[in-house]
C-alpha positions in Angstrom: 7.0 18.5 -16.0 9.2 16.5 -13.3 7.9 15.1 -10.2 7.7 17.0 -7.2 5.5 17.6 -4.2 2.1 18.0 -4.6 2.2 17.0 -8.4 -0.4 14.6 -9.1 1.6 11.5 -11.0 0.2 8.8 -12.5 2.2 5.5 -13.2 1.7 1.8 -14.5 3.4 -0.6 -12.1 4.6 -4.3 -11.6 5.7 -5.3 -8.2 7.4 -8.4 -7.4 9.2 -10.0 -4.9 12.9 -11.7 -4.3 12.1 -14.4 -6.5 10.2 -12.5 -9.6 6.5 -13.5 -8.5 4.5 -10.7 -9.8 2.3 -9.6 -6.4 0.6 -6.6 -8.5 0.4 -4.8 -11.4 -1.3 -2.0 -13.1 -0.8 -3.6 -16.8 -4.0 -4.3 -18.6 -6.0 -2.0 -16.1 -6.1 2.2 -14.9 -3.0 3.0 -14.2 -2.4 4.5 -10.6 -2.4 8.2 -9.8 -1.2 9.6 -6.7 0.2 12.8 -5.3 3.8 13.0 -4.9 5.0 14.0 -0.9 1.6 12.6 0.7 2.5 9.6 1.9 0.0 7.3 -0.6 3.2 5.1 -1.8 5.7 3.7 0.1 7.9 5.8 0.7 11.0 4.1 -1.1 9.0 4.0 -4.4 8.3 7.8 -3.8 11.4 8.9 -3.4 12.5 7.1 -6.1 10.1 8.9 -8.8 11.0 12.2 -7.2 12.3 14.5 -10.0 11.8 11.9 -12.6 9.2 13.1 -15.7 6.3 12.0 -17.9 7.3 9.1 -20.4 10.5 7.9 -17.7 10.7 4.0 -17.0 12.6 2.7 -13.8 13.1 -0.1 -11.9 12.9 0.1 -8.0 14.2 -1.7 -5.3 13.1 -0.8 -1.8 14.3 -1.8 1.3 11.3 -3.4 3.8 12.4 -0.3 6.1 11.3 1.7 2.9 8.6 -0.8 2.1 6.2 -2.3 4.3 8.0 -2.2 7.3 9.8 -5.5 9.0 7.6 -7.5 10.9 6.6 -6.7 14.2 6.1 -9.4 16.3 4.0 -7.4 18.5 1.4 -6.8 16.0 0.5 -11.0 16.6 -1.9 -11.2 19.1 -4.5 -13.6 20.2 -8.1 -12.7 20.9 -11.4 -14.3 21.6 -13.7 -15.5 19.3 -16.7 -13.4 21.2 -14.4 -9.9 20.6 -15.0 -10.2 16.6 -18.8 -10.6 17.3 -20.6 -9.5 14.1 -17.9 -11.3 11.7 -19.9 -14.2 11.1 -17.7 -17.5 11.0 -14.1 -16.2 11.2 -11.8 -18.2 9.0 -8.1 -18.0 8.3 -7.3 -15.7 5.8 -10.0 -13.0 6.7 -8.8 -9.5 7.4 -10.3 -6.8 9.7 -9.6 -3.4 10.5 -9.0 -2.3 14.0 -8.0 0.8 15.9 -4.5 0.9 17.0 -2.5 3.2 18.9 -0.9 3.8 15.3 -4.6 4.6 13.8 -6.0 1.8 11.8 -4.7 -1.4 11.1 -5.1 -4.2 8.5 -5.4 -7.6 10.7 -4.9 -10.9 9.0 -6.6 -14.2 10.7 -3.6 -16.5 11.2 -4.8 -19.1 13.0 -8.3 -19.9 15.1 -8.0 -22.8 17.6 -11.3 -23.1 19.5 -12.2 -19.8 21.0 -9.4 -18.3 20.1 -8.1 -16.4 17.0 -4.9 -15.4 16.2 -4.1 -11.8 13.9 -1.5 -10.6 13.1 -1.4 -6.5 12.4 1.6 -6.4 9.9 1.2 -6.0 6.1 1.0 -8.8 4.0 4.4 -7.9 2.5 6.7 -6.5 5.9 10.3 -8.0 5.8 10.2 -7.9 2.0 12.5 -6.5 -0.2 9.8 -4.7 -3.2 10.9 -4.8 -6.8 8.6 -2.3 -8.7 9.1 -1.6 -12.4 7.5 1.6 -12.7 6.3 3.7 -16.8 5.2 7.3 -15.7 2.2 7.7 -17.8 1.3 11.6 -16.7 2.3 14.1 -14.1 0.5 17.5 -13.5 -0.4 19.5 -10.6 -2.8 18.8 -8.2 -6.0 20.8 -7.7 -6.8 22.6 -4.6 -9.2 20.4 -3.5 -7.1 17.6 -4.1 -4.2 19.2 -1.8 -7.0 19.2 0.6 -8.5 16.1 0.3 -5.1 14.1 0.2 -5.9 12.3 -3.0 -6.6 12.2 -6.8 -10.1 12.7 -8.1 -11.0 11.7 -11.1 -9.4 8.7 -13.4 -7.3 6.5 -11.4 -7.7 8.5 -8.3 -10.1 7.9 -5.5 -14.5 8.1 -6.2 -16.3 10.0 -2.9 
C-alpha cells in the first residue's frame, strides 16, 4: 500500500544536522506513526514519503523553509520576571508554552538578567537544513476516529 493522504504510516527515523550530529532517532525505541496530509511532520519529510510504500528506505533533506522555519527574530522578546509567576525559579534553558497570535508556541529561556527574561518563540531547530534517514515499517489506513481525532491511536500513536 503506498502512502497517501489519510494513510496511517509508520516509520523509524534518524535526523541529523549539517554536520552528521544525530538530534533524534527512533532506532532502539517505537517507531513513529503518523497520518499522511495532516500536518504532524514537517512538511518537507511528508512530502517526501508521499507515494512511497511499506519496506522503502530514503534519505531526506529538507530545506528550513520545509523544516522548522528560519528564525524569526520577532519571536525574541523580553519579559518580566513577575509575567511567568507560577514557574518557580526560571533558569536558562526552560521552555513554556504561550498563546500566540499563531496558536501555541514553544518558548525557550535565553537569557534572564535581573527581572528580566529573555524567550525566544522559534523551534529549537529554525534555520536548519534536516537530514532524516527514514525505513517505512507499515502503512495502512486510518480509522474514522483517527481522521477525526488528527492522530494515530494505538502503538506509536498518541494515548488520551
Amino acid at each position: 500500500m503506498e502512502i497517501s493522504a489519510d494513510r496511517v504510516v509508520t516509520i523509524h527515523y534518524t535526523l541529523k544536522d549539517d554536520s552528521g550530529t544525530v538530534l533524534d532517532s527512533s532506532a532502539g525505541g517505537e517507531p513513529l506513526a503518523y497520518i499522511q496530509g495532516h500536518g504532524n511532520l514537517v512538511s518537507g519529510l511528508e512530502k517526501a514519503l508521499e507515494g512511497k510504500q511499506h519496506g522503502n528506505t530514503l534519505a531526506v533533506v529538507v530545506s528550513p523553509a520545509e523544516g522548522y522555519g528560519e528564525r524569526d527574530e520577532a519571536l525574541i522578546q523580553r519579559v518580566p520576571k513577575r509575567s511567568l509567576q507560577g514557574s518557580g525559579e526560571i533558569k536558562k534553558g526552560m521552555q513554556f508554552q504561550a498563546r500566540t497570535d499563531d496558536g501555541m508556541r514553544l518558548f525557550t529561556v535565553t537569557a534572564v538578567m535581573g527581572d528580566m527574561v529573555t524567550l525566544d518563540g522559534n523551534h529549537p531547530l529554525a534555520d536548519q537544513t534536516l537530514h532524516f534517514d527514514v525505513e517505512i515499517v507499515g502503512v495502512r489506513e486510518a480509522t474514522t476516529e483517527e481522521l477525526e481525532h488528527g492522530h494515530v491511536h494505538g502503538a506509536g500513536g498518541h494515548h488520551h
